[in-house]
C-alpha positions as CSV (number, residue, x, y, z in Angstrom):
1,X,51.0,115.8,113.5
2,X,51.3,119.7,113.8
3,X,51.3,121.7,110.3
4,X,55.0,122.9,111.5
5,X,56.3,118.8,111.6
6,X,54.8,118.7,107.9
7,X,55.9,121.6,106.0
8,X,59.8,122.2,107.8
9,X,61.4,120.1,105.1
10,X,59.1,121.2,102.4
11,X,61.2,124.8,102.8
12,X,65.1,124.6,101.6
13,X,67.1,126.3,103.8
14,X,69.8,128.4,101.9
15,X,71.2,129.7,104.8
16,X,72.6,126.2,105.5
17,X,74.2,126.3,101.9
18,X,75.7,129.6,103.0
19,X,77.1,128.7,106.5
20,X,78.5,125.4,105.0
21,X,80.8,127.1,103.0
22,X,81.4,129.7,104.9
23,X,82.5,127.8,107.7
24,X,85.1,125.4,105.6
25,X,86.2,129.0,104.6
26,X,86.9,130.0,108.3
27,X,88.2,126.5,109.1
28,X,90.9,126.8,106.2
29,X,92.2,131.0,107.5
30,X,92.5,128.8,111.3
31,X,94.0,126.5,109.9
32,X,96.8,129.1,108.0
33,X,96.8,130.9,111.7
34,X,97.4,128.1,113.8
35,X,101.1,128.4,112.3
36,X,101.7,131.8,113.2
37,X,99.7,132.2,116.7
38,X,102.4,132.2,119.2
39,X,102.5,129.7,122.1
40,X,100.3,127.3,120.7
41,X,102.1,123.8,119.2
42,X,100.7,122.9,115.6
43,X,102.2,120.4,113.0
44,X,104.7,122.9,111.5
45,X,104.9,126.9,112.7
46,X,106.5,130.0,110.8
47,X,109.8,131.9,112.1
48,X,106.9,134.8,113.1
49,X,104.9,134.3,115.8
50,X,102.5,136.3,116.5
51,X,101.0,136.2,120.6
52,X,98.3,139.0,119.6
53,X,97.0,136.7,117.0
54,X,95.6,134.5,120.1
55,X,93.0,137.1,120.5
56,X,91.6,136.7,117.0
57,X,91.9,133.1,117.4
58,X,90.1,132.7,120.4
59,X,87.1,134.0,118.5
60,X,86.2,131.1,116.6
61,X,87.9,128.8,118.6
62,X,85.3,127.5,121.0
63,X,82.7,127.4,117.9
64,X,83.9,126.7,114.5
65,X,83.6,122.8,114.6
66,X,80.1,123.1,116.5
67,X,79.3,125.3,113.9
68,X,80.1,122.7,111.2
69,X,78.7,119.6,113.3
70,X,75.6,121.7,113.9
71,X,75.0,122.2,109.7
72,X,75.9,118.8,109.0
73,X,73.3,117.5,112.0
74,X,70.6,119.8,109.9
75,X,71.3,118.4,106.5
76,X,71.1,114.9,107.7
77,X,67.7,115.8,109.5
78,X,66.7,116.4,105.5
79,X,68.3,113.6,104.3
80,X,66.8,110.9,106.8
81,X,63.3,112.7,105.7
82,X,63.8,111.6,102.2
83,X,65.2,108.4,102.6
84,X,66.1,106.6,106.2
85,X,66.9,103.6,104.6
86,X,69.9,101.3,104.3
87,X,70.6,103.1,101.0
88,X,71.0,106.4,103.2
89,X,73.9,104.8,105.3
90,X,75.3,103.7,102.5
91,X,75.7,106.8,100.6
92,X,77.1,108.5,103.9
93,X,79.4,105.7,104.6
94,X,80.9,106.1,101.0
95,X,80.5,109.7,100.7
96,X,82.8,109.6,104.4
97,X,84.6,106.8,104.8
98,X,86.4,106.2,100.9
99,X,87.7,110.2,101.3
100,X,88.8,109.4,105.1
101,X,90.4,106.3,103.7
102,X,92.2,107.5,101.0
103,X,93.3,110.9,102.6
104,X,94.9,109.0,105.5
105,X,96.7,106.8,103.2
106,X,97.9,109.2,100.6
107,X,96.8,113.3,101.3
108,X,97.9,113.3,105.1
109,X,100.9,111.7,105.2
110,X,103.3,114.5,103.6
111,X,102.2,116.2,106.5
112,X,103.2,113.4,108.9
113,X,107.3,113.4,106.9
114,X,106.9,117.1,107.3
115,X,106.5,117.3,111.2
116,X,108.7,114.3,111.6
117,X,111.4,116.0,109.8
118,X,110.8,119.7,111.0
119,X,111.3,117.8,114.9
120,X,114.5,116.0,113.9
121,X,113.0,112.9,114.4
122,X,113.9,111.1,110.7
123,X,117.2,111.6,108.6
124,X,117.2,112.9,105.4
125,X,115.3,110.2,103.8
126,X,113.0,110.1,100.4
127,X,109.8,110.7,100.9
128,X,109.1,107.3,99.1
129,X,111.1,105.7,101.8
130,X,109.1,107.3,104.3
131,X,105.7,107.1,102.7
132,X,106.7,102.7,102.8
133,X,107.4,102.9,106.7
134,X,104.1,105.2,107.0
135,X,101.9,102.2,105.2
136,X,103.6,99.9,107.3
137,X,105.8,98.3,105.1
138,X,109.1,98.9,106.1
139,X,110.7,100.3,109.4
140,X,109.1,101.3,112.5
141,X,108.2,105.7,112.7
142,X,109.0,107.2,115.7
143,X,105.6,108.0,118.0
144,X,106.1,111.9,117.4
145,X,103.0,112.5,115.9
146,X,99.6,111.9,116.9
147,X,98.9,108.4,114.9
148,X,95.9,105.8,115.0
149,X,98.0,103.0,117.8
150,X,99.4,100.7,116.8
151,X,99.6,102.1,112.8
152,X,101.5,104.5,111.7
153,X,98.7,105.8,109.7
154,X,96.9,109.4,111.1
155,X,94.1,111.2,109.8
156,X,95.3,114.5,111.4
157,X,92.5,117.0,110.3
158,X,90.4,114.7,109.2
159,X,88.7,113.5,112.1
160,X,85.6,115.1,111.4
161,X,85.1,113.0,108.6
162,X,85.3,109.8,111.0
163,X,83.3,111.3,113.9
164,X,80.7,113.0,111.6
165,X,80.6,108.7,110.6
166,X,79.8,107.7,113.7
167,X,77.1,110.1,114.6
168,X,75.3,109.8,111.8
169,X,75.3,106.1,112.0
170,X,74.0,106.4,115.5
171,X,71.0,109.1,114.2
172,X,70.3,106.7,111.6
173,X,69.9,103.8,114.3
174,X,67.8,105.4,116.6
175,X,65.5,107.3,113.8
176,X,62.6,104.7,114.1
177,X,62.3,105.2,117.6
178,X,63.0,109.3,117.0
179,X,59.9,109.7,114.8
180,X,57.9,107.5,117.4
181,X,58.5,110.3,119.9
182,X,55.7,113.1,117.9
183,X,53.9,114.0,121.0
184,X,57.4,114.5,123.0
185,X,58.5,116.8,119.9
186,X,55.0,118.4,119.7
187,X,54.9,119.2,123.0
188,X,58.5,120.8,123.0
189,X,57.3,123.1,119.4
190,X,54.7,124.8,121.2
191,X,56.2,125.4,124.7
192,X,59.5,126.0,124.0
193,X,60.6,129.2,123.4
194,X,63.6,131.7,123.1
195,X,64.7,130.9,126.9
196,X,65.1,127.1,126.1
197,X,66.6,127.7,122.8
198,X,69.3,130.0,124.8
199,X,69.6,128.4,128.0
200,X,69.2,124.1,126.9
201,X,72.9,124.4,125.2
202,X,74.6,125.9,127.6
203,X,73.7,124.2,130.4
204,X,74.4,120.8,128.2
205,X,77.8,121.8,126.9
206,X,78.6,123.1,130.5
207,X,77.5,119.9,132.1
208,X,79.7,117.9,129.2
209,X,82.6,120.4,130.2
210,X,82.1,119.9,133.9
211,X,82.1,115.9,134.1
212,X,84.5,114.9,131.1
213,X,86.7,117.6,129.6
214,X,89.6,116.9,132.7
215,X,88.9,112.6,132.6
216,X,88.7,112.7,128.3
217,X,91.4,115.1,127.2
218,X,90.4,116.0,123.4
219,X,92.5,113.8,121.1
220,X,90.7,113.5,117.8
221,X,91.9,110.0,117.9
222,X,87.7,108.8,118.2
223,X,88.3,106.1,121.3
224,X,88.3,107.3,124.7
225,X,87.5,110.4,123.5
226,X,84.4,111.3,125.6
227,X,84.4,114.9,126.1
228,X,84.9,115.8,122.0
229,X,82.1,112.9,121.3
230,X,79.6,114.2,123.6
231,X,80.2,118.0,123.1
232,X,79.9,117.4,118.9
233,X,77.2,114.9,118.9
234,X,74.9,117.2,121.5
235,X,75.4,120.0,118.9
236,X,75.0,117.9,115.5
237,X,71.2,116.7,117.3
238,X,70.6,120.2,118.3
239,X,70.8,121.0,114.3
240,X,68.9,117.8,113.5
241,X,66.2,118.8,115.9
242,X,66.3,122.6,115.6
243,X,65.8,122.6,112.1
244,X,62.7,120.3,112.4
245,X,61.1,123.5,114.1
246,X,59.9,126.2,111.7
247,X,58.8,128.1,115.6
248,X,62.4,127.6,117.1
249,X,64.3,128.1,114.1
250,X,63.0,131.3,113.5
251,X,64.1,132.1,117.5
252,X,67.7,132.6,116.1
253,X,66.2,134.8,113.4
254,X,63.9,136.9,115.9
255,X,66.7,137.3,118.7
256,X,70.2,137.4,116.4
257,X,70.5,140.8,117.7
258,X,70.4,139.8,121.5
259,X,72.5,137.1,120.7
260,X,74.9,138.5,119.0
261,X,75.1,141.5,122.3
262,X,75.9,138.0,124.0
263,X,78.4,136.5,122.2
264,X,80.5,139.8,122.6
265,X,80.1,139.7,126.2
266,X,80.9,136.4,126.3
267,X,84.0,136.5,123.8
268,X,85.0,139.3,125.8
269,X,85.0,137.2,129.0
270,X,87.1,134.5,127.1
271,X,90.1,137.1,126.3
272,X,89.8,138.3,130.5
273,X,90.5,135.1,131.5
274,X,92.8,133.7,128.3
275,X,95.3,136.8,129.7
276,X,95.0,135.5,133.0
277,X,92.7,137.3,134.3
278,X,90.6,136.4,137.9
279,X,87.2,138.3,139.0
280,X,88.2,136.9,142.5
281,X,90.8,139.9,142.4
282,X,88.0,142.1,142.6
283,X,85.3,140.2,144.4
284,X,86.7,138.2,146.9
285,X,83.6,136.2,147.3
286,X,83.7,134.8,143.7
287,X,87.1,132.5,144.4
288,X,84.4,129.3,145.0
289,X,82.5,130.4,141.8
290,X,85.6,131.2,139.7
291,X,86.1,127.5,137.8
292,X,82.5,126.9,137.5
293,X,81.9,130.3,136.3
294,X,84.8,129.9,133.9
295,X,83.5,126.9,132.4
296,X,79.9,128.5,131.9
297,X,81.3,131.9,130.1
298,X,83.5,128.8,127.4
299,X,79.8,127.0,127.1
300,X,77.9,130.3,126.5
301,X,80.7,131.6,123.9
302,X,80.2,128.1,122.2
303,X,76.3,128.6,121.8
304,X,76.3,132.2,121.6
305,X,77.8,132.9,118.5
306,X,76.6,129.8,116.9
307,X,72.8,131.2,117.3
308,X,73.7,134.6,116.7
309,X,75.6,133.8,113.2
310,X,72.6,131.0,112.2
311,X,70.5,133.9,113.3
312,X,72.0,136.8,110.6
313,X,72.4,134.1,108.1
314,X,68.4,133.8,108.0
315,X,68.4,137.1,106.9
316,X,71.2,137.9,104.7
317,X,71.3,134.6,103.0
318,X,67.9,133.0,102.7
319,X,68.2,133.1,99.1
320,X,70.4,130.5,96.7
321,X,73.8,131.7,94.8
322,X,75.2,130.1,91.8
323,X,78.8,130.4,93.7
324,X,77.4,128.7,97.1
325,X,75.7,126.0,94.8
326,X,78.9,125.2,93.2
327,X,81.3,125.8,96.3
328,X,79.2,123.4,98.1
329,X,80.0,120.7,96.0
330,X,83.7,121.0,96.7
331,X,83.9,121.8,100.3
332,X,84.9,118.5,101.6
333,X,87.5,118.2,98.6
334,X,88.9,121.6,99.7
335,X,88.9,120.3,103.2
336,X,90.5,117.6,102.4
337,X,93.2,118.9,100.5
338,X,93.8,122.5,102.4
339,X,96.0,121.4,105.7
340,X,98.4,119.3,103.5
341,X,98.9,122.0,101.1
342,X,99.6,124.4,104.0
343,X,102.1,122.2,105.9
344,X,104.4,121.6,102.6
345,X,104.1,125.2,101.5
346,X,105.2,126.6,105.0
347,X,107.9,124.2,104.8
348,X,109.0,125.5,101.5
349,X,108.2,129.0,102.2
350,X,110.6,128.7,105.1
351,X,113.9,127.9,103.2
352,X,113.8,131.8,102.1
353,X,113.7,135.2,104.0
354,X,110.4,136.3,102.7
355,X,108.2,139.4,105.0
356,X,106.1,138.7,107.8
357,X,103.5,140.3,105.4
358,X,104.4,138.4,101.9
359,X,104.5,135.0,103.7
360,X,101.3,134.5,105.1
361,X,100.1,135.9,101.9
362,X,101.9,133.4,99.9
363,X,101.2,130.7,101.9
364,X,97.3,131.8,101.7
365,X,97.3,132.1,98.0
366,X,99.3,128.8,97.2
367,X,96.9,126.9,99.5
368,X,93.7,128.1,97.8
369,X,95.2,127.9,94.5
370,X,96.4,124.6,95.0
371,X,92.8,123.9,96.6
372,X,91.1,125.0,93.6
373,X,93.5,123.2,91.0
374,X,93.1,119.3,93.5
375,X,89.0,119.8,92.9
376,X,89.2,120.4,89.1
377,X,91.5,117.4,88.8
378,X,89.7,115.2,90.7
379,X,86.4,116.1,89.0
380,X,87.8,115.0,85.6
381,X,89.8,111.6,87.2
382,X,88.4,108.6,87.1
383,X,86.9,108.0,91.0
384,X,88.3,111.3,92.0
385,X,84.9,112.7,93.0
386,X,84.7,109.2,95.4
387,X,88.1,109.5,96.8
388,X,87.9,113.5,97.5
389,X,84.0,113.8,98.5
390,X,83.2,116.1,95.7
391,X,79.3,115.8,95.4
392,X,77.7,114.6,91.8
């Protein structure tokens, strides 16, 4: 075994701390914008609409949730190091699956009676009423919201709890025969380099894109969901693998410039052909390459900005914070919490006249407030760190 496969997991990696948080952060702000970008449906949206927002939008779209998968497949690459027995599925399974649980039951569903009753698709009923029919208990819902068939029970934004599951449980079934595979992984540190660390992504994520995104639609709903499986998992073992490598890791590091050049071009690309735009307008001889060509720039933007940010994170943040220590105990309770606590305050909010200025203010400092105020709670409740993922 090469010095590198010994010492990566002897070195803590506070960069992952950093981006953790960080990317919750961002995850929470799309969250606030999906219900004020203009043109695209979300559980509840604003009078003000905003089509220029798409632009900013567009930015993290392709990459935020690779982002997170890619951080979570690195910390479980730790994790199975210390401990790859049945005690380590155990802890993910109730560190996942109790939070999934109980925020389906009890933190989503105001958003469900929200959307129902924003489309007209309830009367004026309690929310006690509702939250009976919702648990199955009383009348049928109407179909109006994406729900887990034949319940009336969704997770909504919590779907990455439930696929994040999954993927570590199939990591944790095929580790055995992952650590057999040394000389395949030696062989990769030492002839690997920055080209394969650029170019191994893409071409997966475009090949994922190519064969399943038109046959798989996304849903979030976890069966017959191809494309979004395959497209997260390949990015959460990219992080399990990557992180194994002290030589590749420090490729983002070395060539976060370069990338970064990239994922500019490549964003840029994005907004051309978001607005409609065709290079076939101006080349003629590009119509056959147009689609294909399409679907590579969406791959590259995926990767791109994921190396370049991991990259810049290496050297800004490679040492630990109080703040980030802390923060990172709360993230999942903050994610939990944060979509439910936009939907009702929009809803609120929208009963009064307030500026396109003060409202997404509001909205913005009620949800973090409210955030903030769920994870102190449920720190000092009995099981509340269980139920809400908030780490001992």
């Amino acid at each position: 075994m090469s010095a590198n496969a010994t010492l990566w997991h002897q070195r803590r990696r506070h960069e992952l701390d950093w981006l953790r948080v960080l990317a919750f952060a961002l995850l929470i702000l799309y969250h606030i914008g999906m219900a004020y970008v203009g043109d695209w449906g979300w559980h509840i949206k604003s009078r003000y609409q905003s089509d220029g927002l798409q632009n900013l939008m567009l930015w993290s779209n392709q990459w935020r949730m690779s982002l997170l998968f890619m951080i979570s497949g690195a910390a479980v690459s730790y994790q199975l190091q210390c401990d790859s027995s049945w005690l380590f599925f155990n802890r993910s399974a109730q560190r996942l699956l109790l939070p999934l649980l109980f925020g389906s039951l009890v933190i989503v569903a105001p958003q469900a009676f929200v959307e129902l009753k924003v489309k007209g698709y309830i009367p004026a009923t309690g929310y006690l009423s509702f939250w009976r029919d919702y648990l199955g208990l009383g009348e049928p819902l109407p179909a109006a919201y994406g729900r887990l068939e034949p319940t009336h029970i969704t997770w909504n934004h919590l779907w990455y709890l439930a696929y994040l599951f999954v993927f570590i449980s199939i990591l944790w079934i095929l580790y055995p025969l992952i650590i057999r595979a040394r000389r395949l992984a030696l062989w990769l540190n030492q002839h690997a380099g920055a080209t394969a660390v650029y170019l191994l992504p893409i071409i997966l994520l475009f090949l994922i894109g190519e064969l399943l995104w038109e046959k798989f639609p996304t849903t979030h709903l976890l069966l017959d969901d191809w494309y979004t499986h395959a497209r997260y998992f390949s990015v959460f073992f990219i992080g399990f693998a990557l992180v194994r490598s002290n030589k590749l890791w420090a490729v983002l590091q070395t060539h976060r410039q370069l990338s970064l050049l990239l994922a500019l071009a490549s964003y840029a690309s994005i907004v051309f052909y978001a607005h409609g735009g065709h290079l076939s307008h101006y080349l003629t001889w590009m119509a056959p390459l147009e689609a294909p060509l399409r679907g590579w720039v969406w791959s590259a933007n995926s990767w791109l900005w994921i190396m370049a940010i991991t990259g810049y994170a290496q050297v800004w943040w490679q040492r630990p914070h109080p703040l980030i220590q802390k923060a990172n105990q709360g993230v999942y309770c903050y994610y939990i919490l944060h979509q439910t606590f936009i939907v009702l305050t929009l809803y609120g909010l929208g009963r009064y006249a307030l500026d396109p200025i003060i409202e997404p203010l509001l909205l913005t400092a009620i949800t973090l407030v409210g955030c903030t105020i769920g994870y102190l709670l449920a720190r000092r409740l009995p099981y509340g760190r269980s139920l809400l993922g908030i780490k001992s």
